[in-house]
BAROFI-667962 format. One line per field, with one value per residue (C-alpha): residue number from 1; residue in three letters; x, y, z. Coordinates in Angstrom, 3 decimals, always signed. Layout:
! BAROFI-667962
num <- NUM, ...
residuo <- ALA, ...
c1 <- X, ...
c2 <- Y, ...
c3 <- Z, ...
! end
This chain:
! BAROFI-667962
num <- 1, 2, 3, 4, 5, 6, 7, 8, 9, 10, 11, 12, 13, 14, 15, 16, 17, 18, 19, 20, 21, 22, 23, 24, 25, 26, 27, 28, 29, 30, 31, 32, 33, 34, 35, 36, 37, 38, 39, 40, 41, 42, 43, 44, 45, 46, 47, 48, 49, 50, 51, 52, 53, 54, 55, 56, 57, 58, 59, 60, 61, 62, 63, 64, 65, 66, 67, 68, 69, 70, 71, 72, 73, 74, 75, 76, 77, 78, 79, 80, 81, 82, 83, 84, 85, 86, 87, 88, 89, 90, 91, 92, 93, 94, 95, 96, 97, 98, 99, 100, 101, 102, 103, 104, 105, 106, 107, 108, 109, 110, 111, 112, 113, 114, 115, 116, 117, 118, 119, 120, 121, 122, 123, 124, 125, 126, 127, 128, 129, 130, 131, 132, 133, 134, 135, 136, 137, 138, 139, 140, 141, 142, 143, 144, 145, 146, 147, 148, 149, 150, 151, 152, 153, 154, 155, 156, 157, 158, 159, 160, 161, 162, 163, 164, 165, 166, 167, 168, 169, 170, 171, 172, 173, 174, 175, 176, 177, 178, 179, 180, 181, 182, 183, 184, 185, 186, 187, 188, 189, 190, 191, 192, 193, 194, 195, 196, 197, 198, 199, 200, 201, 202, 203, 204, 205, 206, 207, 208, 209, 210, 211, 212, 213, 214, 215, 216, 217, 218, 219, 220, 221, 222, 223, 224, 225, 226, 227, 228, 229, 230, 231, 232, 233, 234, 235, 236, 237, 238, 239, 240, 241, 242, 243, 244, 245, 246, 247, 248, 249, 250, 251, 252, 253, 254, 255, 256, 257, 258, 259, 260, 261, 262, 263, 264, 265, 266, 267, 268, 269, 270, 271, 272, 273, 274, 275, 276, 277, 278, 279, 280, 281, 282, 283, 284, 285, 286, 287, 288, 289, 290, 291, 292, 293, 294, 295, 296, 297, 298, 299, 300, 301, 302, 303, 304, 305, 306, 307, 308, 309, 310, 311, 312, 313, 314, 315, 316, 317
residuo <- UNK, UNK, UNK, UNK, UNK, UNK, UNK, UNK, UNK, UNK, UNK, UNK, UNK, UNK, UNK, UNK, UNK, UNK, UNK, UNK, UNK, UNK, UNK, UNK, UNK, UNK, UNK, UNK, UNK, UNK, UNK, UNK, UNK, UNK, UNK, UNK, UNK, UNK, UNK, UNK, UNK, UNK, UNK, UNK, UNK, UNK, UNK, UNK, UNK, UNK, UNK, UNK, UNK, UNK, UNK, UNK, UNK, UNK, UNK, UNK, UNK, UNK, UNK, UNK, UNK, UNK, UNK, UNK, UNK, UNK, UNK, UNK, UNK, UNK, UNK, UNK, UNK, UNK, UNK, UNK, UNK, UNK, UNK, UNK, UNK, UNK, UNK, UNK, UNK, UNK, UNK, UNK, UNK, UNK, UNK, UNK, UNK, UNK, UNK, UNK, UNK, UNK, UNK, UNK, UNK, UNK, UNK, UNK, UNK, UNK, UNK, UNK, UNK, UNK, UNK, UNK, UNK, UNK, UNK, UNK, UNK, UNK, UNK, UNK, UNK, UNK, UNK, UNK, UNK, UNK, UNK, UNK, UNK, UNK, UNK, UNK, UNK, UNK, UNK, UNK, UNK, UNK, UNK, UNK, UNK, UNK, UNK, UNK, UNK, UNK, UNK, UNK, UNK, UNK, UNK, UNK, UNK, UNK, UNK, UNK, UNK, UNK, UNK, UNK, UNK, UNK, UNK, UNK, UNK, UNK, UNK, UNK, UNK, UNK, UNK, UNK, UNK, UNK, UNK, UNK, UNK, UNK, UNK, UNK, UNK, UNK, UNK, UNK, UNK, UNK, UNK, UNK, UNK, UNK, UNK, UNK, UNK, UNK, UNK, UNK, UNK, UNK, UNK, UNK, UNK, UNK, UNK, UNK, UNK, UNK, UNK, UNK, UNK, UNK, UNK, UNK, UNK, UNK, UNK, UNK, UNK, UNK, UNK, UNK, UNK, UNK, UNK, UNK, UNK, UNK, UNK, UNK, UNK, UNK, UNK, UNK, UNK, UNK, UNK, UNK, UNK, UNK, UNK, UNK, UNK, UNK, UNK, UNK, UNK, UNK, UNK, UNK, UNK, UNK, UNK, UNK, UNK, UNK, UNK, UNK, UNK, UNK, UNK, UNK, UNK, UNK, UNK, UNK, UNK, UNK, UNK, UNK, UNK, UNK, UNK, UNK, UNK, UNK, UNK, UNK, UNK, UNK, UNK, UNK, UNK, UNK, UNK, UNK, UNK, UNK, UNK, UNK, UNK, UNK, UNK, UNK, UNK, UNK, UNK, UNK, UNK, UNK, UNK, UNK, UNK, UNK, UNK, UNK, UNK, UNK, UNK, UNK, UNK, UNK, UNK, UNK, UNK
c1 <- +11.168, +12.197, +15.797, +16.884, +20.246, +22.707, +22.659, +26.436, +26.610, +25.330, +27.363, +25.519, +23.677, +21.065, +20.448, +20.600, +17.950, +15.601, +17.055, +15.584, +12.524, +11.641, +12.536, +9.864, +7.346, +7.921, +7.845, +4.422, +3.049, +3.550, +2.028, -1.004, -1.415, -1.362, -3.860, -1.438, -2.242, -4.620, -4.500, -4.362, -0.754, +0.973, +0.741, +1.540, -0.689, -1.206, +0.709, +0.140, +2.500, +1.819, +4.198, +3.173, +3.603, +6.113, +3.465, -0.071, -1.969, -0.251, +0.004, -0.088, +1.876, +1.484, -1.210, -4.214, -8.191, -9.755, -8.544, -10.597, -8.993, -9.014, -10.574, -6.748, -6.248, -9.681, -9.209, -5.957, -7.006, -10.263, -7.614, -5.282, -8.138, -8.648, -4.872, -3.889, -6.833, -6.365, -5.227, -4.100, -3.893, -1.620, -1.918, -5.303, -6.354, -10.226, -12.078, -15.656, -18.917, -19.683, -16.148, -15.617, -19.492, -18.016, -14.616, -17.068, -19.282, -16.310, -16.833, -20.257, -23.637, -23.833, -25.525, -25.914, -25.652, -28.423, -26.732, -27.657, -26.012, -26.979, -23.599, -22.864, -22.399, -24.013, -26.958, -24.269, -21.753, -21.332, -19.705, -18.147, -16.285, -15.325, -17.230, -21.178, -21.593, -19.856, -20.340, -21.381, -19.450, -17.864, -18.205, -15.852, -15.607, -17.342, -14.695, -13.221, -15.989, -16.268, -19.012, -22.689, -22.186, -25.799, -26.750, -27.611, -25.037, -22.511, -21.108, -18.535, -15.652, -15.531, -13.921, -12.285, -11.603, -10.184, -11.712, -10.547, -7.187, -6.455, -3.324, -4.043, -7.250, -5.245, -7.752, -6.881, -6.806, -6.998, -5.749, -8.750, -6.781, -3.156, -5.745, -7.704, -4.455, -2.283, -4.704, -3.951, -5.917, -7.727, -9.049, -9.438, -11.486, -13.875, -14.312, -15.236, -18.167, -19.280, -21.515, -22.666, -25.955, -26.286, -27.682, -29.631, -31.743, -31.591, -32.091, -28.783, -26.225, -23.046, -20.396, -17.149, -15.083, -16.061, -13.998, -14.137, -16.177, -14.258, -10.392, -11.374, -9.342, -10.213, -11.746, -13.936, -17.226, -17.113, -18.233, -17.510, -19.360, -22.212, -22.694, -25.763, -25.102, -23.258, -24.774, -22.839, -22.841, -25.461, -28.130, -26.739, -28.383, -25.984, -26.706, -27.063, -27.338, -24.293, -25.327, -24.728, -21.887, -20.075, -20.703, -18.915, -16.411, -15.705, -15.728, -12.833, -10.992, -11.502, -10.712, -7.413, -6.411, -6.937, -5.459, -2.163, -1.658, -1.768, -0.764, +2.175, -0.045, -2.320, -1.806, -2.391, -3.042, -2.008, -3.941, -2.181, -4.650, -5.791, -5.259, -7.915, -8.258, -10.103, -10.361, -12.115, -14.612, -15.104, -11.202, -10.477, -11.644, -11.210, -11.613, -10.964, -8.351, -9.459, -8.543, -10.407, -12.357, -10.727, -11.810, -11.078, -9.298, -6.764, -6.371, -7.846, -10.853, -11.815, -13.738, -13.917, -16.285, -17.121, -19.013, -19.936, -20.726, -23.452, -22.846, -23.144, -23.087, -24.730, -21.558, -21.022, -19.189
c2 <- +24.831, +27.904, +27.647, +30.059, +31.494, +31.690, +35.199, +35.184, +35.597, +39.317, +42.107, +44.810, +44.839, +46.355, +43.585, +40.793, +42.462, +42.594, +38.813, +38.130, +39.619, +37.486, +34.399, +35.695, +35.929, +32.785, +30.707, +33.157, +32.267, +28.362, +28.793, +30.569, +27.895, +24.867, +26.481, +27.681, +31.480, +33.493, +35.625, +38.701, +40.206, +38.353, +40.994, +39.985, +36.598, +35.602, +32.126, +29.821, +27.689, +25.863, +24.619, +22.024, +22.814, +21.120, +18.529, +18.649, +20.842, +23.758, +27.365, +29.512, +32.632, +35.313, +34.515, +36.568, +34.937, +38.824, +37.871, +35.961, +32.608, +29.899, +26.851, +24.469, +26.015, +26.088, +22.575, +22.519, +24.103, +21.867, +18.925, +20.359, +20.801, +17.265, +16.401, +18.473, +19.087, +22.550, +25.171, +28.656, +31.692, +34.357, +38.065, +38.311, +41.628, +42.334, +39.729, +40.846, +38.441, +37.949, +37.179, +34.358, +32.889, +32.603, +30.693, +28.384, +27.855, +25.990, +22.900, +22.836, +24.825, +26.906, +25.953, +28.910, +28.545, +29.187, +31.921, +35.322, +38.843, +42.226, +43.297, +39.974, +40.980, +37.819, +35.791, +32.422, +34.340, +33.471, +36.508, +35.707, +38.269, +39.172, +41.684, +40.895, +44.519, +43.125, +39.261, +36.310, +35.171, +32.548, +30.790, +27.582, +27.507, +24.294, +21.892, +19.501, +19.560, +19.400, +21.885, +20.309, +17.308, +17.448, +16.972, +14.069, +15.081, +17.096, +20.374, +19.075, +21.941, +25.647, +28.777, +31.514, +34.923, +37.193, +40.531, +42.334, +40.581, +40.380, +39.859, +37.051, +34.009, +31.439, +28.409, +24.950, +22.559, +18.585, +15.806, +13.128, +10.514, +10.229, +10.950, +7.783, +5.913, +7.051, +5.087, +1.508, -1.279, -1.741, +2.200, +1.921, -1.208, +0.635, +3.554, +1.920, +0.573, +3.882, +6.457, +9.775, +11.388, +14.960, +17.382, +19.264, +18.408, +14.920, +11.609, +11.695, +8.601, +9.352, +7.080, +8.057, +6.529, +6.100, +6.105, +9.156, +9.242, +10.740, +9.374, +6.424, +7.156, +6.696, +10.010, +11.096, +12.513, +14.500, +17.505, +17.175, +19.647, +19.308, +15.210, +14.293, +10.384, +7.601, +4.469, +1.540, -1.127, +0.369, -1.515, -5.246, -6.897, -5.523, -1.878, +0.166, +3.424, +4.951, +6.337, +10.020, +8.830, +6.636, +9.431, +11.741, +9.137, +8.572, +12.080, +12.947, +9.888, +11.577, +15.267, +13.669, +11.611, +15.533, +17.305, +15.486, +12.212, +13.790, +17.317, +17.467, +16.836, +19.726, +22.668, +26.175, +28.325, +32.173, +34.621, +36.988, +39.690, +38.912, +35.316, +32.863, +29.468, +26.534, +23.147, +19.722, +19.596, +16.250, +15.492, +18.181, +18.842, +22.127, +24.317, +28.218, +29.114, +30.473, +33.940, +34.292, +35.698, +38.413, +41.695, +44.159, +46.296, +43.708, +42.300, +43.999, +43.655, +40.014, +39.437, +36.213, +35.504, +31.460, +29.694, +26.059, +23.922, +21.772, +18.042, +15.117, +12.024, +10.310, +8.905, +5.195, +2.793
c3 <- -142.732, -140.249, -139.136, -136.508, -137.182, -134.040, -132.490, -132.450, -136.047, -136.067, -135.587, -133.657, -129.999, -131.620, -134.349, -131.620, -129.418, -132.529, -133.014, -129.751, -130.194, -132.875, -131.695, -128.409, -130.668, -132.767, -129.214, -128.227, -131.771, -131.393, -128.073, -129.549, -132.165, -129.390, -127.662, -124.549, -124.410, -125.427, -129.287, -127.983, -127.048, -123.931, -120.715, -117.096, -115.878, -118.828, -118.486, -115.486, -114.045, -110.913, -108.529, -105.403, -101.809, -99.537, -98.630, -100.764, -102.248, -104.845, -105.788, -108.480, -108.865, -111.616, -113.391, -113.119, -112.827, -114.013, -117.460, -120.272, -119.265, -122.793, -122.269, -122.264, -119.338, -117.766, -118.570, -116.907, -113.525, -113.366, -113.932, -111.310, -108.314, -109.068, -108.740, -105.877, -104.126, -103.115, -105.457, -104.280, -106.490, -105.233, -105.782, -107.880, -106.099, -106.235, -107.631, -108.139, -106.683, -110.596, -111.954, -108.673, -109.330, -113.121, -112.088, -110.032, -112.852, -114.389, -111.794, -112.071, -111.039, -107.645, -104.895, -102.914, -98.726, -96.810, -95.264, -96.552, -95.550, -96.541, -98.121, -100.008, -104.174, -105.430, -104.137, -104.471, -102.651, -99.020, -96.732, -93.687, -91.285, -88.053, -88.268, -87.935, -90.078, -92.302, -93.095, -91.303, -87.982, -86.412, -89.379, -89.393, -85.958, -85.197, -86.060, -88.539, -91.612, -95.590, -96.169, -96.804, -95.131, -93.516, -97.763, -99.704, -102.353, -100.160, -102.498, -105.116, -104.580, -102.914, -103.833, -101.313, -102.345, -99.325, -99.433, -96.991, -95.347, -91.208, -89.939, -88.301, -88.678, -90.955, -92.781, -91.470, -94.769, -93.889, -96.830, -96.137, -98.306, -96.315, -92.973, -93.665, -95.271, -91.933, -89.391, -87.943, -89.050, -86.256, -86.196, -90.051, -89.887, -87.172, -88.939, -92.384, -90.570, -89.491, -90.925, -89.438, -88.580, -89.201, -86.711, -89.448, -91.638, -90.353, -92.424, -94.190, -93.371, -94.603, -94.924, -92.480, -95.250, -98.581, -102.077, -103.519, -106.687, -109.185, -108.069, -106.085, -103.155, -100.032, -98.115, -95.403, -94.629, -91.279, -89.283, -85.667, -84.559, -85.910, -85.544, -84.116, -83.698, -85.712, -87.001, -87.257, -89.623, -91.773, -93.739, -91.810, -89.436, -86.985, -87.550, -84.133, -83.448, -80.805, -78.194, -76.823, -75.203, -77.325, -80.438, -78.039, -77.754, -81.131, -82.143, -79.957, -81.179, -84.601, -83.352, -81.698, -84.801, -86.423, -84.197, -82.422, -85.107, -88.496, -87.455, -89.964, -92.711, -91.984, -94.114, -92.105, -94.774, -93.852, -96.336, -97.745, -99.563, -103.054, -102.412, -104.346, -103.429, -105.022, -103.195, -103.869, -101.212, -100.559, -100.813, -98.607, -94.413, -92.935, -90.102, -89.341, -86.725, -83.435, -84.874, -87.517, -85.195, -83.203, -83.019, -86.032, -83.379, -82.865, -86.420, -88.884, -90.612, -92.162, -94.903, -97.282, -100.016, -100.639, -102.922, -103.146, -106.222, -105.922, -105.083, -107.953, -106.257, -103.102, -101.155, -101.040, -99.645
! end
């Protein structure tokens, strides 16, 4: 049995720094053998530690996604996403279209967007800027949404990856589980009977609130601007379709309760270049600030990669 012998007994500066140095790589070694770190010599990000935000969602700092990444802590981050919802990875520099559509591949198989532009590196990588040259515009700029919702099985998670960072145009993230468990009875009760139409690719009811599949907790299925009608009390003999004007109605109440009730639990995320984000799509609403889309003269030039992983499960009440 190893015994580590106090590094006041030796005699010499020089004999305790080599002292230290083993005992580093006996605590590197035991890591290696649980599985914590890679074999290969420890260099800067190779360990992750994570650390939550003031309110939801977390961040990672110093550990880099361009390395070969073991499976523990593949493992780790997939459990983490789940956890927290939204996971942002600082500093990670230039992530290349292949190396983000291989950190996707870890939550499950791409489902490319529809939109196509020239200058995108991968088919499954989805380039938005403010900048038509350069990406696709206004994109995230028609309200409160998780991406897909017009699909049967909306996309499981996203990745972001910011290319090419502005100095302004910050991400609006939503938490859809305090959002639903913040509203009054009354509003809560209405809104459990509601489900939305899609105005594409219409035929899809999704529920407003549903539990989410893999937690259980209650979350939401929205994209205000893009809502053709709501239904309520599906598949009763009650179901109706709303009107124009009532589905105007509600959809302010729900861009109110977004905007004014539950502002403090928004997070505005503020990129900051190399950032890489992962986030649990159907836990998770969104929007893009207003300035996202200001000229390059005024902020810089914007661009964001994004990728989607395709959906698993019909939503259910």
């Amino acid at each position: 049995m190893q015994q580590t012998v106090p590094l006041t007994t030796f005699a010499t500066p020089k004999i305790q720094s080599l002292a230290h140095r083993y005992v580093r790589n006996l605590r590197c070694l035991s890591a290696v053998r649980d599985g914590m770190l890679s074999s290969r010599p420890p260099t800067s990000g190779s360990e992750y530690h994570l650390q939550r935000l003031p309110v939801w969602g977390a961040e990672v700092l110093g550990f880099d996604l361009n390395r070969d990444i073991p499976d523990p802590i593949i493992r780790r981050i997939q459990q983490d996403v789940t956890e927290h919802r939204l996971v942002i990875f600082r500093d990670q520099g230039a992530v290349s279209g292949q190396r983000q559509v291989d950190i996707s591949g870890w939550f499950g198989s791409l489902e490319s967007t529809f939109y196509k532009h020239p200058k995108s590196p991968h088919p499954d990588i989805f380039r938005v800027s403010n900048s038509n040259l350069e990406g696709c515009t206004g994109v995230g700029r028609t309200g409160w949404h998780i991406d897909g919702s017009f699909m049967a099985k909306p996309f499981a998670y996203s990745t972001y990856h910011i290319v090419s960072c502005p100095t302004q145009g910050d991400t609006i993230f939503a938490p859809l589980t305090e959002i639903a468990e913040s509203l009054s009875s009354e509003r809560r009760e209405r809104w459990e009977r509601l489900h939305m139409l899609s105005d594409r690719r219409g035929g899809v009811a999704q529920p407003l609130i549903y539990p989410h599949p893999i937690t259980g907790k209650p979350t939401m299925c929205l994209h205000t601007g893009m809502t053709d009608a709501y239904v309520w009390d599906l598949d009763t003999p009650q179901e109706r379709v709303a009107g124009s004007a009532e589905t105007r109605q509600i959809l302010g109440e729900v861009d109110q309760v977004f905007r004014r009730e539950i502002a403090h639990l928004l997070y505005s995320h503020k990129w900051q270049p190399g950032d890489f984000i992962i986030s649990d799509n159907l836990a998770v609403a969104h929007e893009a600030s207003p300035q996202t889309q200001m000229t390059v003269s005024d902020v810089g030039l914007r661009i964001m990669h994004r990728t989607t992983i395709a959906g698993q499960y019909h939503l259910h009440k």
